[in-house]
N, C-alpha and C positions, 0 to 999 in steps of 0.2 A: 157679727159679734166676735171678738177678741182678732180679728184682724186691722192691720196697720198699713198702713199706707204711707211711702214715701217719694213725696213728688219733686222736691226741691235739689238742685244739683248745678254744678259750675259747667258753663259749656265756654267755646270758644267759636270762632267766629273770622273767618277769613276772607277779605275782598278784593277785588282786583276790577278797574274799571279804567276807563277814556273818555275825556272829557270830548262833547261833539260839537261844543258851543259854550257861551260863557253860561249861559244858562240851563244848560241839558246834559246828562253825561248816563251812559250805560255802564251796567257793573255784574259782576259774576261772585257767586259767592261757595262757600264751604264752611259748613258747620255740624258741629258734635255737641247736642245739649246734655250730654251726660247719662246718668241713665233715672228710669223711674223701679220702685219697687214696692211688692205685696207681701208682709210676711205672717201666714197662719202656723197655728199647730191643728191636728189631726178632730173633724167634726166642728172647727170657725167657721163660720160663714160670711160670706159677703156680697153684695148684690153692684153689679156693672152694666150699665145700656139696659138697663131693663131683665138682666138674667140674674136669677141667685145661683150662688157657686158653693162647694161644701169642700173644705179639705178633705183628700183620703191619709195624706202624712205632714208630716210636720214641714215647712220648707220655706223659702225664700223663693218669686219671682220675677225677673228684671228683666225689662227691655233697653234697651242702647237706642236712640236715635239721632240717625243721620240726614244729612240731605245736603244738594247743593240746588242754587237757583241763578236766577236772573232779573233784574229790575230795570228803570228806564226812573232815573234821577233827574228833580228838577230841581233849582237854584237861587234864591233871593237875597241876592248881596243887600246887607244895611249897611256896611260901610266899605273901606278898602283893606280892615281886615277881617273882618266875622261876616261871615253868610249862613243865610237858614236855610237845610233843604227838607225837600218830602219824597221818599219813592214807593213807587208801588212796582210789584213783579210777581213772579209765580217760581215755584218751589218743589221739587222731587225730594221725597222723603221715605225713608226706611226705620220700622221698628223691629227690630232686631234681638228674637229670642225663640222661647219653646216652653211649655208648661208640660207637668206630669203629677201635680200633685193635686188634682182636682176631681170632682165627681166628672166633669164634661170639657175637658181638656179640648177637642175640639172647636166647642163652640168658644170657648175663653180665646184662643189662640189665635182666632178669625178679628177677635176688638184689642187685644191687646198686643197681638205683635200683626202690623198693616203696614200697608205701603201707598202709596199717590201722590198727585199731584195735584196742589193748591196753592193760593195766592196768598201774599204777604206787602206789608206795608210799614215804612219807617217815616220819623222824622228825628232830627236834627240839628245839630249847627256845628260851627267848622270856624277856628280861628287859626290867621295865621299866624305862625310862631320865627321864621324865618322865610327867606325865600324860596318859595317850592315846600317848604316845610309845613304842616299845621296839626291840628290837634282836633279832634271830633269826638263829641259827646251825643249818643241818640238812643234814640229807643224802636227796637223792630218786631212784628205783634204776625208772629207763623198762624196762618190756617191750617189746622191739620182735619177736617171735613171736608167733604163733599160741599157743604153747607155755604153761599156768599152772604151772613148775614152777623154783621157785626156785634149783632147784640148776644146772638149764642159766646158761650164763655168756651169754646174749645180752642182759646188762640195759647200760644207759647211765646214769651215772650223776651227779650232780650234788653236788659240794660247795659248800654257799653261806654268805654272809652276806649280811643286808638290814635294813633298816627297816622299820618296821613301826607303820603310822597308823591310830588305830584311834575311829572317828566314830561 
């Protein structure tokens, strides 16, 4: 009650990869989805993972997360210049903060600022714009659980556009 929650935030997304075949290529990635945040005044409460939490003061708190990964990309030309791809890979992540305005600071601090490693999955498609040149528009859906089961809703996710240089 009387707490807020703001999950929505602009990240960015950096890749770098080598094609190993016409149809296969490995990629490395770098990304910062921004941050998330909680904001009470003093006796709000709110309940996360199954714990209720109680303001002790008024305050704001925000995690940053980061990570970088790796994927193994696969390739389906439909013509000579647009092709669809799919990849799947796995993911190092960090949520990055500290709490102190809570009745159990500890226990909040344990769900809300984590760290691991989990798999993630995108797809795709890639037109060519020039030679060597193109243009890719996809979507990538972060596991941040322990958990490999699609249907839990704890994915993050990415809609993008980028450039795409290819040497």
């Amino acid at each position: 009650s009387g707490t807020t929650v703001d999950e929505d935030d602009l990240g960015y997304m950096l890749n770098l990869g080598r094609r190993m075949s016409e149809g296969w290529s490995i990629e490395g990635m770098y990304y910062d989805m921004g941050s998330a945040s909680i904001k009470g005044n003093v006796n709000d409460t709110f309940v996360m993972d199954g714990s209720s939490y109680i303001w002790t003061s008024a305050g704001t708190l925000s995690n940053a997360t980061t990570g970088f990964g790796g994927a193994l990309v696969g390739y389906l030309p439909t013509d000579e210049w647009l092709e669809i791809y799919g990849k799947l890979g796995m993911h190092l992540w960090s949520q990055t903060g500290s709490a102190s305005f809570l009745n159990n600071n500890s226990s909040f601090n344990a769900s809300f600022f984590d760290e691991g490693a989990d798999f993630y999955f995108g797809l795709g498609i890639t037109a060519n714009i020039v030679e060597d040149l193109k243009i890719s528009f996809g979507y990538d859906a972060l596991n941040f659980t322990d958990e490999i089961d699609p249907s839990i809703d704890y994915y993050t996710t990415f809609l993008y556009g980028g450039l795409k240089y290819e040497f």
